[in-house]
N, C-alpha and C positions, 0 to 999 in steps of 0.2 A: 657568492652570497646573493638573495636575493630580499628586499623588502617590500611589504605588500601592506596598504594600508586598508584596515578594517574598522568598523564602530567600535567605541570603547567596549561595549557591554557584552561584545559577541566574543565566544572563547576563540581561543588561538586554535584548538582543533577544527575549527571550521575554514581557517585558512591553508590548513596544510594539502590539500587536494590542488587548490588552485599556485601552489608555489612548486609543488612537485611536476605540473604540467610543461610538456617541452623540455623536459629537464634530461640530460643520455645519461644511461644507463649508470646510477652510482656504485660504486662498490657497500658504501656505506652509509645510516641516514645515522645522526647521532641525534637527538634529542631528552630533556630531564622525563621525569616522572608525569606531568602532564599532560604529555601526550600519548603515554598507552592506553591505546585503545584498538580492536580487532581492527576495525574499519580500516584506520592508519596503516598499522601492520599488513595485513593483505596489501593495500596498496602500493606498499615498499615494495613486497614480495611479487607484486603485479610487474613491474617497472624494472626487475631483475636484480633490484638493490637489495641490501641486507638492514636490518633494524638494528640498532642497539640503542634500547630505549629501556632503561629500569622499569620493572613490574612494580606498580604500586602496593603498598604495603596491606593492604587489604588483601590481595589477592595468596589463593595458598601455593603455587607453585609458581616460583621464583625462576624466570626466566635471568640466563648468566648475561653478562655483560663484559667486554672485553676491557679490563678498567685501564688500560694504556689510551685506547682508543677516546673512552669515556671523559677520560682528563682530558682531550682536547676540546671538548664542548668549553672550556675556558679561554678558549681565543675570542669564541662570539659574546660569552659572556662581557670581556675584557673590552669589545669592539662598542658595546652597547654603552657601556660604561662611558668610556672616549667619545664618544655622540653625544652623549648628555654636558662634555663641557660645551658645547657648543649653544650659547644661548637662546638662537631662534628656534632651536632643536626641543630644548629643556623647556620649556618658558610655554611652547605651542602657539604661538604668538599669529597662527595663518588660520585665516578661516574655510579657506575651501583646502581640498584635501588632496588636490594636485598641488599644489603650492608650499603644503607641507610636506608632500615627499620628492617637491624639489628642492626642498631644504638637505632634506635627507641625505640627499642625492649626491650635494653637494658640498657639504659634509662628511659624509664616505669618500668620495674622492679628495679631498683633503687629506683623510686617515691615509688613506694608499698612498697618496705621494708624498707623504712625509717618510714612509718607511724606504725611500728613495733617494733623502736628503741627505747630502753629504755633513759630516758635523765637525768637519775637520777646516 
């Protein structure tokens, strides 16, 4: 996983070139409906990875989606979630913007090593 801080007002599709960069070869990009777009798409296909990204409902030919695969885009859903219990996280409480994605940071690595914690 990777997190990438951007200005509030700017769309998420403008970050997705600079997060896919350095990135080896995926099998798979999963993403919702907000991010189809050609642009994106080619660039998956650039990179040797595959899209599964729902066609927006606008559009008339419905590109398939592998819905096993698709249900897992709720891990990162789930992970975003779990970041927000995290006060300084929630709250935005940093003003320069290194400093909030070492919040981030360090809060993600909390998540991770929790799923390492013995509970016995």
């Amino acid at each position: 996983m990777r997190l990438l801080i951007t200005a509030g007002q700017a769309s998420d599709k403008t970050a997705v070139p600079d997060l896919l960069v350095g990135l080896p070869a995926a099998g798979a990009l999963v993403a919702d409906r907000g991010y189809d777009s050609r642009a994106i798409l080619d660039l998956v296909a650039k990179t040797g990875g595959q899209a599964h990204i729902p066609t927006q409902s606008r559009v008339r030919v419905q590109r398939s989606v592998e819905p096993a695969l698709y249900r897992r885009r709720n891990l990162v859903e789930r992970f975003f979630c779990k970041l927000k219990h995290f006060r300084r996280v929630a709250t935005r409480f940093d003003k320069l913007a290194r400093n909030f994605l070492a919040a981030l940071l360090i809060a993600s690595t909390r998540l991770w090593l929790r799923a390492y914690e013995s509970t016995t």
